[in-house]
N, C-alpha and C positions, 0 to 999 in steps of 0.2 A: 598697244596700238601705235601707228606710226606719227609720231609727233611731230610732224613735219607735215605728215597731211592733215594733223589737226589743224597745226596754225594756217594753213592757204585755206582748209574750208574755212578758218574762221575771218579770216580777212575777207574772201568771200561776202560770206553772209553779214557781215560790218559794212560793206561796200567801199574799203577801203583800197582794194587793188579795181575796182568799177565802178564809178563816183553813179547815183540811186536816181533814175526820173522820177518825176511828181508819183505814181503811182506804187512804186518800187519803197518810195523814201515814203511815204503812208504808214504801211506794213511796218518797216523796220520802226519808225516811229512808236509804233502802236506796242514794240515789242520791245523795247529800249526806256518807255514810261516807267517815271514819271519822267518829262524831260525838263532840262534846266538850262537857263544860259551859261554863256561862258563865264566860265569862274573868275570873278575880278573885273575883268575888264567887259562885262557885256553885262553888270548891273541897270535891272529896268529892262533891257533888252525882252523880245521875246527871246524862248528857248530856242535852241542851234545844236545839231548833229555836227558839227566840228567836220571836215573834210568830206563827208559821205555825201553831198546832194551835188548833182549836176548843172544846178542852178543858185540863187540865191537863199537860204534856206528861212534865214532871218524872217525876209521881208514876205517869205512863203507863210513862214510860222506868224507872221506879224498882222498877216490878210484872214490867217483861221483863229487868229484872237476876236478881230474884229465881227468876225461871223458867229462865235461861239463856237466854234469848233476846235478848239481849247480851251478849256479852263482853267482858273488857280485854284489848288486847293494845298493845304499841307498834309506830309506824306510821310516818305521814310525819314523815320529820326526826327517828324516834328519839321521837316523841311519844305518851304515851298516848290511845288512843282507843277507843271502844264499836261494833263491828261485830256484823251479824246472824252468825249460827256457820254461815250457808250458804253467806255467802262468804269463810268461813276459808281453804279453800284461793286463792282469787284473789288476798287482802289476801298471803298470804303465798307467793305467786309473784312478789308485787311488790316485798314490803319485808322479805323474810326474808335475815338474815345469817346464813348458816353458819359454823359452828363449827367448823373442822377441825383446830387445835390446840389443845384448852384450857389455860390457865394452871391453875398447882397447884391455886389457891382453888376456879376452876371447876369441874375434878374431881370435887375434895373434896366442893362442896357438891351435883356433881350427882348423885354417885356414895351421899350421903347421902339426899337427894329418892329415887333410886331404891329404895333400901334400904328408908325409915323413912317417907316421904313418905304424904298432904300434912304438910306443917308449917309452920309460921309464922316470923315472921325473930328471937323470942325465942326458940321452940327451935332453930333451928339454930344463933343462939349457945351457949347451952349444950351442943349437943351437939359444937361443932367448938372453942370456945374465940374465932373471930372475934370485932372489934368489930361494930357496925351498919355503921360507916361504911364497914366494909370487904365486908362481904354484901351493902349492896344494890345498889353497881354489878354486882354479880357477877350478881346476880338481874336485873335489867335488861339484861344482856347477852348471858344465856340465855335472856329474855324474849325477845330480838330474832332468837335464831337459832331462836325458835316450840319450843323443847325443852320448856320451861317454860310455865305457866300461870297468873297469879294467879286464886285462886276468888274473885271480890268481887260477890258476888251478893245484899249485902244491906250496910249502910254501916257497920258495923262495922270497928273499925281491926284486928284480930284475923284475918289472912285465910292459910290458906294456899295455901302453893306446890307443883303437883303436877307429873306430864309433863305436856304437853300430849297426845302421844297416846293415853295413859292416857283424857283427859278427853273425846275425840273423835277412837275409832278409826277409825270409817271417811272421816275426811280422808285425801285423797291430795294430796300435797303436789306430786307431776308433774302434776298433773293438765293445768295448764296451764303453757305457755312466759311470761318475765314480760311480753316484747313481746305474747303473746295476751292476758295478764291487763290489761295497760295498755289495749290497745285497747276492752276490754271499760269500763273505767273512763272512759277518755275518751269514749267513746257516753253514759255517762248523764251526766259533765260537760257533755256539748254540748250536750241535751238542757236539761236547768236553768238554764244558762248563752242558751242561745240563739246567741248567739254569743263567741265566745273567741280570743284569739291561745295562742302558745306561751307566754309568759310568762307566765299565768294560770294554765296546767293545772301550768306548775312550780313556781309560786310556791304554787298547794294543795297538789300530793302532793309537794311537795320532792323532785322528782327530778333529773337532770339533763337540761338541754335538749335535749342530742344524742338523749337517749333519746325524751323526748317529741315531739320532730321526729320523728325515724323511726316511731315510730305512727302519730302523725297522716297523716303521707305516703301510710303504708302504707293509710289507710284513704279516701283522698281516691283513692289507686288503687284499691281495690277499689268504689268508687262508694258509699260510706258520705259521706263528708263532702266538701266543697265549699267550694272557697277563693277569696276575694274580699279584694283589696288586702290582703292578708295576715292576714286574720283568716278563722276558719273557722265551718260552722255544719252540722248536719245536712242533709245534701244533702233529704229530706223537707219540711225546713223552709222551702225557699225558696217553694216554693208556697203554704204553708200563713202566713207571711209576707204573700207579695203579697196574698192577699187575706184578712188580719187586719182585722178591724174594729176590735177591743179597742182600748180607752183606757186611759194610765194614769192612777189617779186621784188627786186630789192626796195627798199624805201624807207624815210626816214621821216616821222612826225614827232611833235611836240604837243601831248597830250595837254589842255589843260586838269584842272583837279575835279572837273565835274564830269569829265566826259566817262562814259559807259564803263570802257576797259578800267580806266584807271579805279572808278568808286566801287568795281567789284573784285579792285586787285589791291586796294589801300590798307588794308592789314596786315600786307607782307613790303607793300613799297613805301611806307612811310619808315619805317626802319631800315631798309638797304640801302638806303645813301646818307649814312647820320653828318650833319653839319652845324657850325655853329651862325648860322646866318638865318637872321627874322624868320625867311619865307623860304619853303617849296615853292617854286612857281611853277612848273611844267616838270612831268616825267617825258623822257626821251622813247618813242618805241621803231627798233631797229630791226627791219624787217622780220615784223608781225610778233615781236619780242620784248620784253621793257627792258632797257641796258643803262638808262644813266637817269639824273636829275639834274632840274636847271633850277639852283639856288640864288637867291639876293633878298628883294625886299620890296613889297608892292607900297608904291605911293600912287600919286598921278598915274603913272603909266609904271609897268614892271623895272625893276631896277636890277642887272643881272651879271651876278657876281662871280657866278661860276659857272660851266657847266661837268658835272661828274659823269665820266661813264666806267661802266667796269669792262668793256669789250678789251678784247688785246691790244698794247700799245700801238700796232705796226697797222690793225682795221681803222682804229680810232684816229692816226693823225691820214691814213690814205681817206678817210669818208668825213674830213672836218671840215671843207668846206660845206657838203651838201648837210650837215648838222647843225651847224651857223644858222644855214638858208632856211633850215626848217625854226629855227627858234627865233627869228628875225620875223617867220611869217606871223605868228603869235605877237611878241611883244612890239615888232615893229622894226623898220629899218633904220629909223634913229636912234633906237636905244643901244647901243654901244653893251657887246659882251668883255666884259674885263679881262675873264680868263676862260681857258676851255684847260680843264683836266689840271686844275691849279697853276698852270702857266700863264705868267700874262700877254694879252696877245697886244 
């Protein structure tokens, strides 16, 4: 296939060459879940599509906290994420861990939630005698078997914990099988992705690969998807492919490490720029491509010590300002890049 009209439909359908109205950026949303804020520097924040909304997206995503039309729950990998509550039961066919023997603490605190609930992690100190340090694995782990619900529907540190079925009775948790739910995920993956191997869809929902092969399989047999030298794409797509016209256009962002592309592309881009410095902070993507890494060391604010790319010297020093400009929009215009491409500037 033409690789070049993969990557324009995939910017495309990212909305990264046509920043998404409210309705537009919904969808993608919905298809992009679980979502997360910006890595590091958008702690607390609600979750954020990074460059794709045509509007504020934050305070967008900050207004559907407040209405529930977000929720937290933990996801891939054990991770916190902001899902629409429509596909509560799917998220949790997929990555729900039941509980079948709780430890004493569990019990105790679930058996207090049911009782007294919601409550907060100060009162159920007081009420149980636990430390924090001992509650919030607890709570994290009834989070994950979906028992539990944190209410954080407004940014206050103050939140309590309730059932979850309490909070959204008419979930059915059988609804779906997790191989049906996966399938269902990996259709709107392949969709935004354009095209994907296995290692992609596992390296996003951190699942295991045996599993994400058997979906995929299963959907390449049922005439859903379409396999080509190992990599797969909506079987729709091929058509709509050949005859792409879209260009991609030029452009230069600085990913942070939670955004879409990068968490489904980090099995191969944490090892393409190896350095000796603290932190990755941002991968570089050049026109619709990933080509460098911005290395230093997250404190207060990002600290940026280099930026790597592997494009040819002669692209790399003609396109250095507008690479600056994109890793300046991230970390900020006073933080000072020391070097670009091991030079200091």
């Amino acid at each position: 296939m033409n690789t070049e009209a993969i990557t324009a439909l995939r910017m495309e359908r990212q909305h990264l060459n046509r920043k998404a109205n409210e309705t537009e950026y919904i969808t993608l949303y919905r298809d992009l879940q679980p979502g997360q804020n910006v890595y590091w520097n958008g702690f607390g924040d609600p979750p954020s599509l990074t460059y794709r909304a045509d509007f504020n997206d934050i305070e967008f995503n900050r207004r559907r906290q407040s209405d529930r039309k977000l929720i937290k729950g933990r996801f891939a990998g054990g991770n916190l994420g902001w899902i629409m509550p429509e596909d509560l039961e799917l998220f949790a066919a997929v990555y729900r861990k039941p509980l079948d023997r709780p430890a004493t603490r569990q019990t105790v605190i679930m058996e207090l939630i049911e009782r007294e609930g919601p409550l907060n992690i100060q009162q159920i100190k007081e009420e149980t005698g636990m430390l924090v340090k001992e509650i919030t694995p607890v709570l994290h782990r009834l989070q994950e078997a979906f028992w539990i619900y944190e209410d954080q529907c407004d940014g206050e540190w103050d939140r309590g914990w309730c059932q979850l079925p309490e909070m959204f009775p008419d979930a059915d948790f059988a609804r779906y099988s997790r191989q049906d739910a996966l399938k269902i995920l990996i259709q709107r993956f392949a969709f935004r992705q354009v095209q994907f191997d296995i290692e992609m869809a596992k390296s996003y929902y951190k699942l295991p690969a045996k599993e994400v092969k058997a979906a995929v399989e299963l959907l390449v047999s049922e005439g859903v998807l379409a396999e080509l030298d190992g990599m797969y794409c909506l079987k729709t797509d091929i058509g709509a492919l050949q005859g792409y016209s879209g260009e991609t256009p030029k452009s230069v962002y600085a990913m942070h490490r939670n955004d879409f592309l990068v968490k489904s592309n980090e099995h191969w881009l944490k090892d393409n720029w190896p350095h000796s410095y603290p932190d990755t902070l941002y991968y570089v993507l050049v026109d619709g491509e990933f080509h460098g890494a911005v290395v230093g060391k997250f404190r207060y604010t990002p600290e940026v010590e280099d930026i790597m790319l592997d494009l040819p010297s002669e692209e790399a020093a003609a396109r250095k300002d507008e690479i600056l400009q994109a890793v300046h929009f991230l970390c900020g215009a006073n933080n000072p890049v020391k070097r670009y491409c091991g030079e200091k500037l």
